[in-house]
KOLDO-491744 format. One record per atom (N, C-alpha, C): residue number from 1; residue in one letter; x, z, y; atom name. Coordinates in Angstrom, 3 decimals, padded with zeros to 6 digits. Example, Ala and Ser with C-alpha at 12.3 -4.5 7.8 and 13.67 -1.06 7.14 Angstrom:
<rs>
R / n / res / xx / zz / yy / atom
R / 1 / a / 013.190 / 007.800 / -005.690 / N
R / 1 / a / 012.300 / 007.800 / -004.500 / CA
R / 1 / a / 013.200 / 007.800 / -003.300 / C
R / 2 / s / 012.850 / 007.080 / -002.250 / N
R / 2 / s / 013.670 / 007.140 / -001.060 / CA
R / 2 / s / 012.900 / 007.870 / 000.030 / C
</rs>
This chain:
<rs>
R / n / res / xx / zz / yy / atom
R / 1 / x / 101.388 / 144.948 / 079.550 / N
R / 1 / x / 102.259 / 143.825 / 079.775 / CA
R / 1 / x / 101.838 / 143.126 / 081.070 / C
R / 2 / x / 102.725 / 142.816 / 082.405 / N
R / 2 / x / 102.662 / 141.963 / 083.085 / CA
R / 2 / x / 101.820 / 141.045 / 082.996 / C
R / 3 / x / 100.868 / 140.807 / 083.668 / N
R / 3 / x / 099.848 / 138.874 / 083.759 / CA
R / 3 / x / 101.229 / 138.033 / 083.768 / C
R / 4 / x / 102.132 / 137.807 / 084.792 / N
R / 4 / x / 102.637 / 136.296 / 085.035 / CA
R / 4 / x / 103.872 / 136.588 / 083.901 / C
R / 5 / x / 104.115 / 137.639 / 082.640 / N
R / 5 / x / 104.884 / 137.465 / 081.730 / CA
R / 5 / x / 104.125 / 136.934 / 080.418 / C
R / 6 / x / 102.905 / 137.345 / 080.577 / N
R / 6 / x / 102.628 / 136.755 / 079.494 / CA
R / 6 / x / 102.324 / 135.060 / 079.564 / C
R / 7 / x / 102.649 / 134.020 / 078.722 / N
R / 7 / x / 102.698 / 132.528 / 078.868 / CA
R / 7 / x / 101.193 / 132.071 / 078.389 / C
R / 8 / x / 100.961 / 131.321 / 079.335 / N
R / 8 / x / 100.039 / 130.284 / 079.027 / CA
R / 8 / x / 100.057 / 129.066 / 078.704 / C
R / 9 / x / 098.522 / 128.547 / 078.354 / N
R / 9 / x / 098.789 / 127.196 / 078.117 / CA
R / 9 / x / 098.649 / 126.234 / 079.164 / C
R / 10 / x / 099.396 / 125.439 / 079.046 / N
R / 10 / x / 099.746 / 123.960 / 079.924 / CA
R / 10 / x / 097.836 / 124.032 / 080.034 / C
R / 11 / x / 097.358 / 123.605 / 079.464 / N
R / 11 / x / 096.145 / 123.012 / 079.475 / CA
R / 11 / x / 094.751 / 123.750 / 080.542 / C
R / 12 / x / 095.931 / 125.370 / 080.934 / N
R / 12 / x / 095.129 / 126.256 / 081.592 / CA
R / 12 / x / 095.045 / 125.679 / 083.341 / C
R / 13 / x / 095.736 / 124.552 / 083.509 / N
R / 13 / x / 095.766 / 124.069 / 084.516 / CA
R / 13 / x / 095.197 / 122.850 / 084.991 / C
R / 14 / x / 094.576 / 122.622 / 084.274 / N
R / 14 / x / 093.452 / 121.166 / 084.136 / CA
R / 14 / x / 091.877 / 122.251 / 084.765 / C
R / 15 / x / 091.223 / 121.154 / 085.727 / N
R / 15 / x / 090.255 / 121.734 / 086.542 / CA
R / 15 / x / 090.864 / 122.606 / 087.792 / C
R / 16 / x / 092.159 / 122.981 / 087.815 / N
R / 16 / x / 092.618 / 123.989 / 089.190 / CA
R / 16 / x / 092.823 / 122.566 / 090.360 / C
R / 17 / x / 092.999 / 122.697 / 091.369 / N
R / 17 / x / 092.940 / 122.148 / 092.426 / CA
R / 17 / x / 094.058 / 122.090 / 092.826 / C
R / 18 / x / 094.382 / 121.253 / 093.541 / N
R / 18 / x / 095.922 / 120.986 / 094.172 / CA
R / 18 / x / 096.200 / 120.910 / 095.948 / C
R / 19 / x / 096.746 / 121.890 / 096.485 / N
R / 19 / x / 097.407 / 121.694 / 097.836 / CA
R / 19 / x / 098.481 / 121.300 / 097.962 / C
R / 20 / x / 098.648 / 121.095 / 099.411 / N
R / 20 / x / 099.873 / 120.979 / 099.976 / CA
R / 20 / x / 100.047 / 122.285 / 100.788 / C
R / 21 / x / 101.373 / 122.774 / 100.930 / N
R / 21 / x / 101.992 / 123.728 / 100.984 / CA
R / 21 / x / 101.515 / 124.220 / 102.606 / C
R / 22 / x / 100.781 / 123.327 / 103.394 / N
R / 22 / x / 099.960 / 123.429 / 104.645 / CA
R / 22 / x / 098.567 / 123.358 / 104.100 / C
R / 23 / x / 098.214 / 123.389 / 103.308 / N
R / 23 / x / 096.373 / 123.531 / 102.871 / CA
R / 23 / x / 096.001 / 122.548 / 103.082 / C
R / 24 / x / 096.477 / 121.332 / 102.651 / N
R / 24 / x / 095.336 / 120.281 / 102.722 / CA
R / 24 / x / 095.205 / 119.854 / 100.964 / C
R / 25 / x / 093.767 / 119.831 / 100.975 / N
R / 25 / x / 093.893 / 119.203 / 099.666 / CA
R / 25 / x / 093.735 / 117.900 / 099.259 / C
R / 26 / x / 094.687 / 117.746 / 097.715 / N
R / 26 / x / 095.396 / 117.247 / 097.688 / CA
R / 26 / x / 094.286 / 116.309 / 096.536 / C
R / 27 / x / 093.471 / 116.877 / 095.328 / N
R / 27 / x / 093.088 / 117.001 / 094.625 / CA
R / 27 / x / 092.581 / 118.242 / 093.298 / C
R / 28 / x / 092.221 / 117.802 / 091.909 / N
R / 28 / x / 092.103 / 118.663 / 091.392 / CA
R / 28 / x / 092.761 / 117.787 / 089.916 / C
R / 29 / x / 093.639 / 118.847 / 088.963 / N
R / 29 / x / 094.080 / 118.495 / 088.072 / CA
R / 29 / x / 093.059 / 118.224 / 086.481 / C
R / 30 / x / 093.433 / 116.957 / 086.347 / N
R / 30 / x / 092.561 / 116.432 / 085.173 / CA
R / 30 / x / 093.388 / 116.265 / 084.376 / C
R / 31 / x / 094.488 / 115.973 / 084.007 / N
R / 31 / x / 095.496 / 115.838 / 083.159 / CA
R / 31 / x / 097.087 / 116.494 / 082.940 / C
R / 32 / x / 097.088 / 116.110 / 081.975 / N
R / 32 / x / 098.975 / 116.617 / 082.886 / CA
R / 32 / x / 100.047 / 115.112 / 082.064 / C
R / 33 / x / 101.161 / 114.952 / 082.356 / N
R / 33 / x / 101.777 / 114.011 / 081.699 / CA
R / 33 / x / 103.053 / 114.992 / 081.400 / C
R / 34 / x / 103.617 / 114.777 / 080.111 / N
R / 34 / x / 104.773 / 115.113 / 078.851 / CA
R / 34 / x / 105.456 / 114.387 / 079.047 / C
R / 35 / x / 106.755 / 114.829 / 078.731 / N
R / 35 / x / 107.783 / 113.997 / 078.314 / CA
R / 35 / x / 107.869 / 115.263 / 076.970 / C
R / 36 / x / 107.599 / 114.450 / 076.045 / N
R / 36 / x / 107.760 / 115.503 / 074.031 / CA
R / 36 / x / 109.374 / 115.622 / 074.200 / C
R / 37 / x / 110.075 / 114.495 / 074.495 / N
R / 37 / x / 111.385 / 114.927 / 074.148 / CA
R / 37 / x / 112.091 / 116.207 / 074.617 / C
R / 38 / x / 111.919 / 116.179 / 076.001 / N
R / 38 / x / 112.026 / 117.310 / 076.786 / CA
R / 38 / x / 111.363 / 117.920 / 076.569 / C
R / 39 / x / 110.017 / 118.149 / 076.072 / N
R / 39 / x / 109.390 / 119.473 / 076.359 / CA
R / 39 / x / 109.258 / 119.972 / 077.333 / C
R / 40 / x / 108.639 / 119.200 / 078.224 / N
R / 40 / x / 108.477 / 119.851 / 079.640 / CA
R / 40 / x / 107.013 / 118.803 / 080.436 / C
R / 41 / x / 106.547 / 119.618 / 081.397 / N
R / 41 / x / 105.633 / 118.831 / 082.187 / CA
R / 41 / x / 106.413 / 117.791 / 083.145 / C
R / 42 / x / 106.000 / 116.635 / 083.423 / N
R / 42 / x / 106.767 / 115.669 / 084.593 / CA
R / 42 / x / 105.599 / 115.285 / 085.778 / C
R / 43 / x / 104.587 / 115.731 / 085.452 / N
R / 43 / x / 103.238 / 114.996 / 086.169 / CA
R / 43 / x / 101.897 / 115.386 / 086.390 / C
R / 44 / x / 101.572 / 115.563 / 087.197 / N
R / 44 / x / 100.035 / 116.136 / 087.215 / CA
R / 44 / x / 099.184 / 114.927 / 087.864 / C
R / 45 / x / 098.476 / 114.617 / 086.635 / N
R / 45 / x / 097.149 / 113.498 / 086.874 / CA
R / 45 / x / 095.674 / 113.842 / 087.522 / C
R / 46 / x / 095.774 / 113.626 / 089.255 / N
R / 46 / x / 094.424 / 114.117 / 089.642 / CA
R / 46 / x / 094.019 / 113.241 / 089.941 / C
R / 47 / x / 092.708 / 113.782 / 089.755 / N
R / 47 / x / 091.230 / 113.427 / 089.872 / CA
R / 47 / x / 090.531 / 114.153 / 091.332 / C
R / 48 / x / 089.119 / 113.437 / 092.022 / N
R / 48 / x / 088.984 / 114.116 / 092.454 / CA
R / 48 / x / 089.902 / 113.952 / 093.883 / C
R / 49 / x / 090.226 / 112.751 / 094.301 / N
R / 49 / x / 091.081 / 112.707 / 095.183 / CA
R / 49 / x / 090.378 / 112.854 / 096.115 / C
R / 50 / x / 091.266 / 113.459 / 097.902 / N
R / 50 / x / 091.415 / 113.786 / 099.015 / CA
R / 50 / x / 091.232 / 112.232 / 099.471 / C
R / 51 / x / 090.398 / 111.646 / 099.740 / N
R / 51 / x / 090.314 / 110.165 / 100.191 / CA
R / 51 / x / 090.682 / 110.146 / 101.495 / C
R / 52 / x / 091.040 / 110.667 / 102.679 / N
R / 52 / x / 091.493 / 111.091 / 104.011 / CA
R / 52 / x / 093.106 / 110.850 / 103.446 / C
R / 53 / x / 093.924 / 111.799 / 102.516 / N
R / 53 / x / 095.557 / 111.290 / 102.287 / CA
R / 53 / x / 095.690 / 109.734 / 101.711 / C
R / 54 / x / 094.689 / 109.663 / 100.562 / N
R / 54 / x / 095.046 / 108.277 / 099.668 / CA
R / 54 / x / 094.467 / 107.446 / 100.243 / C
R / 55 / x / 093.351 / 107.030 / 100.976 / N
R / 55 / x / 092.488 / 105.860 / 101.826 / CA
R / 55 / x / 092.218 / 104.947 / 100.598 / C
R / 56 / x / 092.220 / 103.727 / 100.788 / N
R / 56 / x / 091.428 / 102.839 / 100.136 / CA
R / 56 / x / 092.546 / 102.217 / 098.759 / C
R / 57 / x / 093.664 / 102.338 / 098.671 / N
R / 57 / x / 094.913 / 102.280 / 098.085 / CA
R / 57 / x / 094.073 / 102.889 / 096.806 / C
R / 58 / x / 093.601 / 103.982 / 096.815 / N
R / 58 / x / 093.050 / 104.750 / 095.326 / CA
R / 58 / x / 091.790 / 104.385 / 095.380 / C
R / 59 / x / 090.876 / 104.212 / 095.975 / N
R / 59 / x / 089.689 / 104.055 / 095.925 / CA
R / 59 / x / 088.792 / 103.427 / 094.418 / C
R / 60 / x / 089.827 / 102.198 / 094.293 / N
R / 60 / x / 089.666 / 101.880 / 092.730 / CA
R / 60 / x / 090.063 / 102.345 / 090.979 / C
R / 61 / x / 090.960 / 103.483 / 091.603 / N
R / 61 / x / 091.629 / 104.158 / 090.713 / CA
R / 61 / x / 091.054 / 105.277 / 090.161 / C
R / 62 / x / 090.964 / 105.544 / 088.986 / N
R / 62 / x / 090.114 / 107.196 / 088.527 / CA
R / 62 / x / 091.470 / 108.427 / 088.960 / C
R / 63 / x / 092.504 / 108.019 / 089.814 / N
R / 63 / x / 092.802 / 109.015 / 090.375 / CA
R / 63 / x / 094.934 / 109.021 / 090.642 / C
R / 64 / x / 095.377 / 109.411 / 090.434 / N
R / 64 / x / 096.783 / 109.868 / 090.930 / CA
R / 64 / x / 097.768 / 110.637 / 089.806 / C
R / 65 / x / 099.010 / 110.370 / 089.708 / N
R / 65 / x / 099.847 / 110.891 / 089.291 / CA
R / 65 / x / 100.931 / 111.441 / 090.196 / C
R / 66 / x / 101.228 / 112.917 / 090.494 / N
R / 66 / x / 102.258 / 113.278 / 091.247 / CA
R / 66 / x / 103.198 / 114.497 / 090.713 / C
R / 67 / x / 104.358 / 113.575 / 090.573 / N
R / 67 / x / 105.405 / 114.421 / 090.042 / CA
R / 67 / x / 105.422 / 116.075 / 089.831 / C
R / 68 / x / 106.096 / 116.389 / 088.751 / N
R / 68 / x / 105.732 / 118.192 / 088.701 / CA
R / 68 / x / 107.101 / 118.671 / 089.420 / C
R / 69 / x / 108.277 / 117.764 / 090.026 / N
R / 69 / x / 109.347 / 118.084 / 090.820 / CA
R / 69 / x / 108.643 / 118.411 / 092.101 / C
R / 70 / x / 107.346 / 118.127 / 092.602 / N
R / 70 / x / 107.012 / 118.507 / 094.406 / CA
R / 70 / x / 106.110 / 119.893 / 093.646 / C
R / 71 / x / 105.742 / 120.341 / 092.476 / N
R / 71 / x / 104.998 / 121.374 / 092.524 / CA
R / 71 / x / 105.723 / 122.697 / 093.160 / C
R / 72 / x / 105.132 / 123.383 / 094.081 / N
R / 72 / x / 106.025 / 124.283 / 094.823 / CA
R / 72 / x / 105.687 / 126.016 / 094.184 / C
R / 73 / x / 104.277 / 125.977 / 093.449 / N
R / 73 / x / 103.465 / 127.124 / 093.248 / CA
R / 73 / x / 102.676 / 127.019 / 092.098 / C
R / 74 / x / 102.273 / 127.640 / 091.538 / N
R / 74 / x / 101.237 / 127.793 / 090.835 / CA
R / 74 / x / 100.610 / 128.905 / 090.606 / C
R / 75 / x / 099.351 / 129.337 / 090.141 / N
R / 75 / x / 098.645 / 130.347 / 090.843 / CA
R / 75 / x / 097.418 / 130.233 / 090.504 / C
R / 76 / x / 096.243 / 130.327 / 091.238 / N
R / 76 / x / 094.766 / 129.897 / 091.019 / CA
R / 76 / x / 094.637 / 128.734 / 091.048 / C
R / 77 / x / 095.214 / 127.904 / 092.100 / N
R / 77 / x / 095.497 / 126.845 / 092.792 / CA
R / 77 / x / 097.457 / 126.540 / 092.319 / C
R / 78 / x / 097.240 / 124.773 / 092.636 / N
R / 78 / x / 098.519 / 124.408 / 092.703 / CA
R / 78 / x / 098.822 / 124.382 / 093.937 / C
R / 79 / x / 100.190 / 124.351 / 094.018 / N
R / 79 / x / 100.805 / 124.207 / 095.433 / CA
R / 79 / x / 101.824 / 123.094 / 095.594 / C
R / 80 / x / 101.649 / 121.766 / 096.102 / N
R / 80 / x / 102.654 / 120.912 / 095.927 / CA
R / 80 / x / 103.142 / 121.007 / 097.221 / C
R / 81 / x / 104.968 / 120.443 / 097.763 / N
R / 81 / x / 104.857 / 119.729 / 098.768 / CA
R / 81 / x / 104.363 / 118.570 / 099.829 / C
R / 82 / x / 104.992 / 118.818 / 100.956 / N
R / 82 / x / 104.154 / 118.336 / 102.143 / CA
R / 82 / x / 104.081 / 116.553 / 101.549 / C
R / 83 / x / 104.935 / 116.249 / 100.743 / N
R / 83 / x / 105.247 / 114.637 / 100.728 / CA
R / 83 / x / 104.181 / 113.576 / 100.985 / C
R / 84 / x / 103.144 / 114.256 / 099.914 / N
R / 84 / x / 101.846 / 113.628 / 100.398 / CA
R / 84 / x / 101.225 / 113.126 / 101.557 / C
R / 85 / x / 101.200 / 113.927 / 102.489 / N
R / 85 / x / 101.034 / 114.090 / 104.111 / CA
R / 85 / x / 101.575 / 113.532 / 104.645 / C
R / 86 / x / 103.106 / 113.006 / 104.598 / N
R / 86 / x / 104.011 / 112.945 / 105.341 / CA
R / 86 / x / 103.838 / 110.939 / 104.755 / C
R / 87 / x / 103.793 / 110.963 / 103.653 / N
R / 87 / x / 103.676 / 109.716 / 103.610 / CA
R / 87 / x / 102.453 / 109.066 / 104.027 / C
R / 88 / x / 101.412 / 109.710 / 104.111 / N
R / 88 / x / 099.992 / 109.387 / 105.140 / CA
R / 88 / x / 100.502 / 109.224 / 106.683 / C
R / 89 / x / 101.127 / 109.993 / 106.967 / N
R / 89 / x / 101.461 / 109.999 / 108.407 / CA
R / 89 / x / 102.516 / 108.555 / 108.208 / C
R / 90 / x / 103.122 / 108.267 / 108.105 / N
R / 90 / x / 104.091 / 107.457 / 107.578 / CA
R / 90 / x / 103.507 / 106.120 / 108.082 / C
R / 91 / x / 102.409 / 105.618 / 106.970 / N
R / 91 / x / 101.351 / 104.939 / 106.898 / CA
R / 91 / x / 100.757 / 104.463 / 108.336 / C
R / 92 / x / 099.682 / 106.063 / 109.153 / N
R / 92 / x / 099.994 / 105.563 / 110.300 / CA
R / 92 / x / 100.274 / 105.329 / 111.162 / C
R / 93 / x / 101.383 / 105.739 / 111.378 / N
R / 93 / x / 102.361 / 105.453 / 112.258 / CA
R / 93 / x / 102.457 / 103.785 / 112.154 / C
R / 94 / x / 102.634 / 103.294 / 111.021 / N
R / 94 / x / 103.158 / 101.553 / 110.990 / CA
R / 94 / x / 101.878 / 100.990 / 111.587 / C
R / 95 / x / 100.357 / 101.718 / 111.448 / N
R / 95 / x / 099.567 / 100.704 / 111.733 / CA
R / 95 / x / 099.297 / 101.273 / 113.641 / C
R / 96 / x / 099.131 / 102.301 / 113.616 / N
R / 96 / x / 100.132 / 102.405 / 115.211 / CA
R / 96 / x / 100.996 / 101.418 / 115.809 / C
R / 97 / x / 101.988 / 100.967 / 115.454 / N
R / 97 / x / 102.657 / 099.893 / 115.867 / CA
R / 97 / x / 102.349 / 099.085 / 115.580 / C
R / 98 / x / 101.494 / 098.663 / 114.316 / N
R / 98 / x / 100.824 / 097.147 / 114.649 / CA
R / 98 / x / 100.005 / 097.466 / 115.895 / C
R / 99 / x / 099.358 / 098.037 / 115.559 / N
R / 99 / x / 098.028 / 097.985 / 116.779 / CA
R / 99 / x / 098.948 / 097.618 / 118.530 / C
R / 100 / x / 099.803 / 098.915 / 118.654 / N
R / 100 / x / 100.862 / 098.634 / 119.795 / CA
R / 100 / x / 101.141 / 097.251 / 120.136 / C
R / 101 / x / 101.964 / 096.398 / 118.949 / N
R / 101 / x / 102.310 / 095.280 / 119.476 / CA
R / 101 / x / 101.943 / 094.086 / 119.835 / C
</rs>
């Protein structure tokens, strides 16, 4: 029988690590969040954060929740989209223009 036919458990993904779809990491998965009604994953709770994307915003936090809609892959490793990144860049860019003005 096929590896990726046979199903695993949700839970086999707690401890794997999380990228962005350019290799930066992102974190590593400590949790996951349910919705029971649906029956489905909505969230991956990491730990273990990339303090370079999140800066001081998480610093006090035991870690992150990011939607299972940006997961792009899964694998050894997760694969999320760039969003992460892009909202870091985002970030500084504004303090770029403070500084500018």
């Amino acid at each position: 029988m096929d590896h990726e036919s046979v199903p695993q458990e949700i839970t086999a993904l707690v401890g794997r690590e999380v990228y962005t779809k350019n290799g930066v990491l992102v974190g590593e998965i400590e949790d996951l969040r349910l919705d029971l009604e649906a029956e489905e994953v909505n969230g991956l709770a990491l730990h273990q954060l990339n303090r370079e994307l999140f800066g001081p915003e998480t610093a006090s936090s035991r870690g992150v929740i990011v939607p299972y809609r940006w997961v792009q892959a899964v694998g050894d490793v997760v694969i999320v989209n760039d969003i992460v990144e892009r909202i870091q860049q985002a970030k500084d860019s504004e303090t770029d223009d403070e500084v500018a003005a």
